[in-house]
C-alpha positions in Angstrom: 58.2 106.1 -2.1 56.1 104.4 0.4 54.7 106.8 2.9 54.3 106.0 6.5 51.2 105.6 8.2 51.5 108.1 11.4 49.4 108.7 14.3 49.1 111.5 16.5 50.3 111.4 20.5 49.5 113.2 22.9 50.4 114.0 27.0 48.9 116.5 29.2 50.3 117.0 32.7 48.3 118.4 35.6 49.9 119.3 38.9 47.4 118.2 41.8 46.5 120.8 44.5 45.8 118.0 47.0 47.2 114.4 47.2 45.3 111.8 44.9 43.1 110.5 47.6 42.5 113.6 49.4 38.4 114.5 49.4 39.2 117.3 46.9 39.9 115.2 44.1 37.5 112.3 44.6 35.0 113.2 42.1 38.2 113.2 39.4 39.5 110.1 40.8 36.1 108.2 41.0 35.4 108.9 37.3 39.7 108.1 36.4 38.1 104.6 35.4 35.4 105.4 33.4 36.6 108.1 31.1 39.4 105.6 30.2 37.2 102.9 29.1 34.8 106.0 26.9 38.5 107.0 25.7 39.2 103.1 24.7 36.1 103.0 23.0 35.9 106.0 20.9 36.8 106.0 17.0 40.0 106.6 16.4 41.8 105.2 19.6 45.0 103.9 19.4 46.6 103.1 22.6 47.6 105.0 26.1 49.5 105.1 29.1 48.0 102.7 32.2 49.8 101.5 35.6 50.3 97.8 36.3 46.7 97.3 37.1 45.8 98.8 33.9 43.9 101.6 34.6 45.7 105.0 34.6 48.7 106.2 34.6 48.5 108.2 38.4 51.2 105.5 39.6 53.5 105.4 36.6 57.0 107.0 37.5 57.8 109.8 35.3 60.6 113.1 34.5 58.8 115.0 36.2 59.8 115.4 39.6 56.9 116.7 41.5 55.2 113.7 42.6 52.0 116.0 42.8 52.2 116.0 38.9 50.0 113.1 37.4 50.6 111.9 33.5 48.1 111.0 30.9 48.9 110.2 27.6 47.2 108.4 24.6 48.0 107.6 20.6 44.8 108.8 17.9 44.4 107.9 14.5 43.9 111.7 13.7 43.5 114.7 15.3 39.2 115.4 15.0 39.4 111.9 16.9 41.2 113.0 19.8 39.5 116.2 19.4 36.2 114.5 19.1 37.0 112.5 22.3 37.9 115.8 24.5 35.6 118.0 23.8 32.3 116.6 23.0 32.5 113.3 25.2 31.5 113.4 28.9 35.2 114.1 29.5 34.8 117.6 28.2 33.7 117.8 32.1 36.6 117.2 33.5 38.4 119.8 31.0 35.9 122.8 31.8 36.9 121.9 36.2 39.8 121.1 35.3 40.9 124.5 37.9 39.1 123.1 40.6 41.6 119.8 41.2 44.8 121.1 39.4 46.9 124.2 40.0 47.4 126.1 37.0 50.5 125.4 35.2 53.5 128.3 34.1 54.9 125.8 31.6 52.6 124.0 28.7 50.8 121.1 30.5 49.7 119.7 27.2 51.5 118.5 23.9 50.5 116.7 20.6 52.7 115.0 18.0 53.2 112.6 15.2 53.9 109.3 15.9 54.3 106.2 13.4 51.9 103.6 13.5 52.5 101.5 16.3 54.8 103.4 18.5 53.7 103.4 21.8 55.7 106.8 22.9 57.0 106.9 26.7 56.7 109.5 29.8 60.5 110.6 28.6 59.8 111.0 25.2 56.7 113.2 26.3 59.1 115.5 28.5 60.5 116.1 25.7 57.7 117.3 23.6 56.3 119.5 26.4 59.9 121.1 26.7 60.3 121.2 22.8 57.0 123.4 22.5 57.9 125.6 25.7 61.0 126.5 24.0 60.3 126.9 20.6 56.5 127.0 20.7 54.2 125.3 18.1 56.0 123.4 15.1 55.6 120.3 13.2 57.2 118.4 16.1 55.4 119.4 19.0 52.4 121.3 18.9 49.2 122.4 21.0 45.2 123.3 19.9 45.9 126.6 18.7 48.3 125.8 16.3 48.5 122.7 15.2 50.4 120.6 12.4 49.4 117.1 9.9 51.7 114.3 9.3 53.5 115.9 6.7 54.3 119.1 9.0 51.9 121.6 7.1 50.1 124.0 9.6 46.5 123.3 9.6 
């Protein structure tokens, strides 16, 4: 039996305190360009989310209702990739003051999965995960960083 190659998705949602181009979130806006191109160069990036203009995802249309609510959401080869990329890149920044742009969240803002190679997963499909793990909480199908699952669906 051949197995399938999978990679790992992820979304995370923010809900803005101010509008995009208010003064408040101008520091977060300003660097929206270059964190994208550190993410797009960093081992083990796969693919994510942009607008037309192929920067970000800020413009996409998405579930979520709240148009205060902004989208981002890539594909990894593995999870110390992603990891890798969040935490010990500059945009480990903008995770640590996250607070001071985004309103804190009652519902999980962030959601990672398995994908198969190739699959470039969509804003729905991600609503789904992040209501998946608020129901049910961490499984092999939609997890978070505290508990978190391989390919084959064995906790880590």
């Amino acid at each position: 039996m051949k197995i399938e190659k999978m990679h790992l998705a992820q979304v995370n949602v923010a809900q803005m305190k101010e509008p995009l181009d208010s003064p408040l979130l101008a520091e977060f806006v300003h660097f929206l360009g270059p964190i994208n191109e550190l993410a797009e160069k960093h081992p083990g990036f796969v693919w994510r989310l942009k607008d037309e203009e192929g920067t970000s995802a800020t413009s996409i249309e998405t579930p979520f209702t709240d148009d205060m609510v902004i989208i981002n959401m890539s594909v990894w080869e593995s999870i110390n990739q992603l990891r890798q990329f969040v935490y010990h890149t500059a945009h480990s920044y903008f995770v640590r003051n996250g607070k001071q742009w985004f309103e804190r969240m009652e519902k999980p803002h962030l959601v990672l999965w398995w994908v198969p190679a190739g699959h470039a997963p969509t804003p729905e499909e991600a609503a789904e995960k992040l209501e998946l793990l608020d129901a049910q909480g961490p499984g092999p199908a939609a997890f978070n960083w505290r508990q978190m699952y391989d390919a084959a669906g064995e906790e880590l």
